[in-house]
N, C-alpha and C positions, 0 to 999 in steps of 0.2 A: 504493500500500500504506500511506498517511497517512490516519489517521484522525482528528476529535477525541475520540470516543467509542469505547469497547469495550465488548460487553455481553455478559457469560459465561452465558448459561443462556437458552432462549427459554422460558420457561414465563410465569404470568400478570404477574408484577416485570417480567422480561425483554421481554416481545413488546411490553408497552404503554408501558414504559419509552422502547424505541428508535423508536417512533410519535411520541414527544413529543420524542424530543430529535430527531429529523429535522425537524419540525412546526418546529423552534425555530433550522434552520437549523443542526445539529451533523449533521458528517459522522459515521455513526454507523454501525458493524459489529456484527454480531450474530452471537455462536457458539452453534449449541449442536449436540451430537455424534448426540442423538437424532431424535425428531418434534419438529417447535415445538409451539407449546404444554404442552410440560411435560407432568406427572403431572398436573394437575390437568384438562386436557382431554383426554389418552388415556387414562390409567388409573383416572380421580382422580373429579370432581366433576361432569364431565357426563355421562362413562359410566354411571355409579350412579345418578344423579338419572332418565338415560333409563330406567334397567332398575326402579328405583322407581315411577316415573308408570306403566309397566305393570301392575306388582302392586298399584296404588292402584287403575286402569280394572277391573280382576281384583277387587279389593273390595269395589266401587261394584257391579258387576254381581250380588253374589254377597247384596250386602243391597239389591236394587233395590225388593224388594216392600215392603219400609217405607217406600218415597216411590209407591206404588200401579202400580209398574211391574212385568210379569208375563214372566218370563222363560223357556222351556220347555227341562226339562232342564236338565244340571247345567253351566255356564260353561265350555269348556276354551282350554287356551293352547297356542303352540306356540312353546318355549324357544329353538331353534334360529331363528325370524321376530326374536323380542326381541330375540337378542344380534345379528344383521344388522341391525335397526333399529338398536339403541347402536353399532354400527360405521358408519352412514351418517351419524347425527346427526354424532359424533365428524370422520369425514372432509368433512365436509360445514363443519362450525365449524375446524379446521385449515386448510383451502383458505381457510376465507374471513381468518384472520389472515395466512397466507403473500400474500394478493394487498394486504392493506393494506400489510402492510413493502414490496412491493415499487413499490406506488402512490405511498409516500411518499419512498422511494430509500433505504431502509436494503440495505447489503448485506447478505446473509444467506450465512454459511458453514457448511454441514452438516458438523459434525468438532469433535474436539476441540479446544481451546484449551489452550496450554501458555504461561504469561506465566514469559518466562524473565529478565529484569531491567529494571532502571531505570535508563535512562542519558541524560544529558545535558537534562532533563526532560521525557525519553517515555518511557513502556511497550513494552518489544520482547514479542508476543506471535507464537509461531509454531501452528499447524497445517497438517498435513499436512506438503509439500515448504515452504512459507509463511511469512513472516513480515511481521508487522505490526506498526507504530509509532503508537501513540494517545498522546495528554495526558490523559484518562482514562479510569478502570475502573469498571465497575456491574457488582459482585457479582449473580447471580442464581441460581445453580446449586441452590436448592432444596433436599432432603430423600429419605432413604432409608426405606425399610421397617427397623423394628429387629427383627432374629431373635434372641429368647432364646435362653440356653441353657439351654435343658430337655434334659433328659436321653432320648434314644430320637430327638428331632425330627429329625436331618438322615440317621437311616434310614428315615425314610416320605415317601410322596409327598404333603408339607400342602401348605394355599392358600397363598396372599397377597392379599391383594383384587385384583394383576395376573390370577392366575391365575381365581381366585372370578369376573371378568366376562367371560372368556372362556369359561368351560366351556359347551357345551352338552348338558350331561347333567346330573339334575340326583341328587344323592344322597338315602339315604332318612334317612338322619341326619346333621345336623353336631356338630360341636364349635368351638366360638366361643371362643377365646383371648383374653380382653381383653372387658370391657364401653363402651368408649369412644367416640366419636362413630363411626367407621368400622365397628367390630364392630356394634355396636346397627341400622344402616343396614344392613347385611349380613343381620341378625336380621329385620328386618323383611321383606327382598327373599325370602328363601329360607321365611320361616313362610306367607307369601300364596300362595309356589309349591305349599305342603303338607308340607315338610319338616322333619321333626322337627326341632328347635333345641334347643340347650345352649348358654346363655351364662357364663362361669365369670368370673367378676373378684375380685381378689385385695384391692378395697376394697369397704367397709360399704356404698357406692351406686355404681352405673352412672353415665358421663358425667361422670365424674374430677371439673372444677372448676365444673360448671353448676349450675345452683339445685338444691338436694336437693328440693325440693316435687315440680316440677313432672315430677323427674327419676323418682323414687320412683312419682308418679303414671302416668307413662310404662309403667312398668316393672312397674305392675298391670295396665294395659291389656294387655300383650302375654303377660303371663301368662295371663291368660282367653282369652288367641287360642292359648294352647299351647305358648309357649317358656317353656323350664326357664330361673332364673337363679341361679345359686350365687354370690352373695356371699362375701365374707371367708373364697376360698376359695385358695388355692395350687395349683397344676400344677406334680407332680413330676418325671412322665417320663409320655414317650408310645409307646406302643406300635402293632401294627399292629391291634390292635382298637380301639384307644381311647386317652380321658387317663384319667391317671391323676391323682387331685386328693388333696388333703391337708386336714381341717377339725374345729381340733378337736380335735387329735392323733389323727384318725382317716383311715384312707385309705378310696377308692372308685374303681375305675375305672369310666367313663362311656363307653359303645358309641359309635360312631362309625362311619360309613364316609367320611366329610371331615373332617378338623379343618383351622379358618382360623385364622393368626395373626394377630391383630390387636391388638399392645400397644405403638402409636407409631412416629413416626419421628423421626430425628433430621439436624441438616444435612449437608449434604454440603461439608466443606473440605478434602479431598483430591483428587492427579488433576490440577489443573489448575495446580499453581505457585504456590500461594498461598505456601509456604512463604517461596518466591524475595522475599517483599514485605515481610517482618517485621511483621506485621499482629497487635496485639493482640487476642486471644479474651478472652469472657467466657460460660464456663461452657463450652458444649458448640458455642457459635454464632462469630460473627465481630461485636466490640465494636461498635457504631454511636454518633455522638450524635444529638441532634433534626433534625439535613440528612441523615443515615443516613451522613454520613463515617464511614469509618475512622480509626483512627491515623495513618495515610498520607492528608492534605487532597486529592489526587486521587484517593485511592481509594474508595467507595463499594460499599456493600452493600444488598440490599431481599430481602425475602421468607425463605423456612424460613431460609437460611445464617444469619439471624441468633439462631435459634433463640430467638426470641421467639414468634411468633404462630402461628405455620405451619399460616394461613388465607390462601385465592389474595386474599379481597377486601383483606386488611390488605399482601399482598404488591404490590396492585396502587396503592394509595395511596402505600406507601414507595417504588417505583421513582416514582411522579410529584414525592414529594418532593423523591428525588435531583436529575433533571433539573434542577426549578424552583433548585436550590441552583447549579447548575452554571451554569446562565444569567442568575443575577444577580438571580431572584424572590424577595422574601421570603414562605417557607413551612416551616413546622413540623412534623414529625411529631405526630400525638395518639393517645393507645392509651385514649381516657379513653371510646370508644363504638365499639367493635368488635364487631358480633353475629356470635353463635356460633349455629349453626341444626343441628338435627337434621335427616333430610326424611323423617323417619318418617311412617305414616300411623295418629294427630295426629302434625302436625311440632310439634317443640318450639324456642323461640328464647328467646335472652337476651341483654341488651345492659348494660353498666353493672357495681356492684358486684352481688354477691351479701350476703344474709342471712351466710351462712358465715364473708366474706372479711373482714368487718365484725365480726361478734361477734369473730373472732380478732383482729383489732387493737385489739380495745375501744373501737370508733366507736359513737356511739351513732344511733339511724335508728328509723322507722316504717314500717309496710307499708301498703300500701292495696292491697285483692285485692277480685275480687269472679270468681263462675262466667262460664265464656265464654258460659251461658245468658241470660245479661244481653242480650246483641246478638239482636235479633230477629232479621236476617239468620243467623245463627251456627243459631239454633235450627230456621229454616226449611230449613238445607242439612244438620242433623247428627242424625239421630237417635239416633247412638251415644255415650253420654258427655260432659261436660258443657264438660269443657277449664277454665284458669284464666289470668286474666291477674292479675300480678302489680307493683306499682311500691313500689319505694321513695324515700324521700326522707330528706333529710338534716336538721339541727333548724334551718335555712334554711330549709326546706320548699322546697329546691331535688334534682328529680328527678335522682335519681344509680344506677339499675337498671331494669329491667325484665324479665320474665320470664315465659315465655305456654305454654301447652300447647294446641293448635287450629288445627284449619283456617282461614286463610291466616296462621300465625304467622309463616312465613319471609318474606311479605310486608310484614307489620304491622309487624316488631320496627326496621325502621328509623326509621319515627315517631318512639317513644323515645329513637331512639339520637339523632335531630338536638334533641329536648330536653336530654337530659344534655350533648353535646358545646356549646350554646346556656348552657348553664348555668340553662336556665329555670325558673321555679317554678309549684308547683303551681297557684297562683292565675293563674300566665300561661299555662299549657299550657291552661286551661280554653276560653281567650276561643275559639280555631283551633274554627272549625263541620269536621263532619265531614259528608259525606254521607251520607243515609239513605233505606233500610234497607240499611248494611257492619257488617263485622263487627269494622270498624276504630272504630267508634263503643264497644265495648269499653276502651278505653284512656280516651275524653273520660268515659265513663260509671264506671270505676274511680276515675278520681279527685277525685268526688264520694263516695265509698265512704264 
C-alpha cells in the first residue's frame, strides 16, 4: 500500500501523467472515482469531435455537386448509428488508455480518493475500506459544468453537453446558453442535423477571449447556415416554452423545445481532502508555480484544478511537467503557445497573443493576414468561403499570434505555435519550405503579406 506517487483524477493531466512517472521508475497509483479518461474522452473532446466529423460527412455530401459529384435525393442520417458510433470511438480510446497504465504497472483504483493527512513525510490517502501512503501528490481532478442561476432553470428538463451527446432524438428547436467554445460546437453539430438554433451570449462577440476577426467571421458563416445569434444579450428566466432574454431594457422570450447550458466550467477542489493539505488557491483554481508545485513542494497540480487553461492539451503538458520536476528533469511550464481550436465546420484556431489582449495593455504589434484563398490546395478543397489566416508580430518582428479560420486550421495552428514558443522571427519562419500544393503553405505565404 506504499506508493511514491498518487494521482487524483484519471482524465488527460492524470492518465498521461502516471504513464511517465511509471516510465520513470515511480511506483505510481492512480484514483479516479469515474471512467479514466476524464471528461475530456467520455463527455468532452472526442465524443463531440466524433459526432462533428458526422455533421461535417453530412455537409460534404449535401454540397457535393460543387466539386461535380451527383448525389440522388436528398442525404439522410441516422442519429441513433452517430451517437453508437461516439460510444464505440469513446470505448474503444478508454480500453486502449486502461491497457497502457496497466502495461506500464500503474495501479489503477476505480473510487474515490480521500487524502486525509501528512504524517511523518507521507501522504495517508484512503479509498474505499483503503488506505494509502505516497511521498507525492498530482492534483488532477479536473472541472465541472457551471449551472447558472437563472431563474425557472432547475424546473425544466435542460442539456449539459453530458446530456446534448447522449440524446438520440433530436429536437426541432434549441436554445444555446452561452456563445463559447463548447456552445458554438454544439451550434454547429445540431444546425447540420436541421435544427433550428438560438445562440444567446451575454458578450459583444462569441468565443469569449479568441481573435474577434476570425470569431465574428465565424459567426457570419453560420448565420447564412440558419442559427440565430443574440449578442449583448442576458437570460432572465427560463421557462417550459422557452428563454427568456433581456436586451436593451427590452424583454423577449425565445421558443425552444431544448435549451443547452453552456457558460463554462470551473475546477473541481472539493471531495477529495484537499482541505486536509493547507494548499494555497489562487482565484477559483489551486496556486501552481512553473514545476506546477503547490505551496506544499510535494504537492503538485496539472490540468482545469488549476483553473488556468482548462484545455486537455495544456493539461496534458502540465502533468509531464510535474513528473519531469519530481525526477530530477529540468523543465518548465510555458503558456506563451497554447492553441485554442474550435472544430466547427470552418474550424477556427488561434495560438499566441490576440489583437484585443495587446491593444488592452498598450503593446504595440502588426498584422500580417492574407484570405485562406491564397493556398491553392485550400481553394481546390473549398468552394464555400474564403477562411483567413492571421499572424502577428511584435516591433522585433518576432511572431507572437496566430489566428486562422479554414479547413485544416486545427491542424495548421501548431506550426505557429512552435514559432512563437521558438521565439522566431519573421525573416526566420520564412527560410522552413512547406510542401506543395497544403494549405499549410498559407502561413509561409502570409508572411510575405
Amino acid at each position: 500500500m506504499e506508493h511514491d506517487i498518487a494521482i487524483i483524477g484519471g482524465g488527460p493531466a492524470g492518465y498521461n501523467a502516471a504513464e511517465k512517472a511509471a516510465l520513470n521508475g515511480l511506483r505510481t497509483i492512480l484514483f479516479e472515482k469515474n471512467a479514466i479518461g476524464g471528461v475530456c474522452l467520455n463527455e468532452g473532446c472526442i465524443p463531440t469531435k466524433t459526432l462533428l466529423y458526422s455533421a461535417k460527412t453530412l455537409d460534404n455530401i449535401k454540397s457535393a455537386s460543387k466539386y461535380g459529384i451527383s448525389v440522388e435525393g436528398e442525404p439522410t442520417f441516422d442519429l441513433p448509428k452517430i451517437i453508437s458510433r461516439k460510444d464505440k470511438v469513446v470505448k474503444k480510446l478508454t480500453a486502449g488508455v486502461s491497457a497502457k497504465l496497466s502495461f506500464n504497472g500503474v495501479t489503477v483504483v476505480q473510487g474515490a480518493a480521500d487524502i486525509v493527512n501528512e504524517d511523518n513525510g507521507l501522504f495517508q490517502i484512503k479509498s474505499g475500506e483503503n488506505t494509502y501512503s505516497v511521498k507525492y501528490i498530482l492534483l488532477c481532478t479536473g472541472s465541472e459544468t457551471i449551472i447558472p442561476p437563472i431563474k425557472g432553470l432547475s424546473e425544466v428538463d435542460y442539456w449539459t453537453s453530458k446530456e446534448a451527446l447522449e440524446s438520440k432524438e433530436l429536437p426541432k428547436s434549441l436554445a444555446i446558453i452561452g456563445g463559447g467554445v463548447i456552445g458554438i460546437e454544439f451550434a454547429s453539430f445540431f444546425n447540420s442535423m436541421g435544427v433550428k438554433v438560438n445562440v444567446i451570449e451575454m458578450m459583444p462577440e462569441i468565443l469569449g477571449a479568441m481573435d474577434k476577426e476570425t470569431s465574428a467571421m465565424l459567426r457570419t458563416d453560420y448565420t447564412k447556415k440558419g442559427v440565430t445569434f443574440r449578442l449583448n444579450t442576458k437570460v432572465v428566466e427560463v421557462t417550459k416554452k422557452g428563454v427568456v432574454v433581456e436586451k436593451d431594457g427590452k424583454s423577449e422570450t425565445i421558443e425552444a423545445d431544448r435549451i443547452l447550458v453552456s457558460v463554462g466550467r470551473r475546477p473541481i477542489v472539493k471531495g477529495f481532502g484537499l482541505e486536509n493539505l493547507n494548499i494555497e488557491m489562487l482565484r477559483n483554481g489551486i496556486k501552481v508555480n512553473e514545476y506546477m508545485q503547490t505551496s506544499n513542494p510535494r504537492v503538485y497540480a496539472a490540468g482545469d484544478v488549476t483553473g488556468f487553461s482548462l484545455l486537455a492539451h495544456t493539461a496534458i503538458r502540465e502533468g509531464e511537467v510535474a513528473i519531469s520536476h519530481i525526477v530530477g528533469e529540468d523543465d518548465k511550464m510555458s503558456y506563451k503557445a497554447i492553441p485554442g481550436v474550435v472544430y466547427t465546420n470552418p474550424e477556427l484556431a488561434g495560438v499566441g497573443k490576440t489583437e484585443e489582449e495587446l491593444n488592452a495593455n498598450g503593446e504595440s504589434f502588426r498584422v500580417l493576414k492574407l484570405p485562406m484563398a491564397y493556398s491553392g490546395r485550400f481553394v481546390a478543397e473549398n468552394e464555400v468561403g474564403n477562411g483567413l489566416c492571421k499572424i502577428i508580430v511584435d516591433d522585433d518582428d518576432r511572431i507572437i499570434g496566430c489566428h486562422m479560420l479554414g479547413n485544416p486550421a486545427s491542424e495548421l495552428i501548431v506550426i505557429a505555435g512552435i514559432a512563437i514558443e521558438n521565439g522566431d522571427t519573421v525573416e526566420e519562419f520564412r527560410k522552413h519550405v512547406y510542401p506543395h500544393p497544403t494549405v499549410s503553405e498559407i502561413i509561409h505565404e502570409t508572411l510575405f503579406s
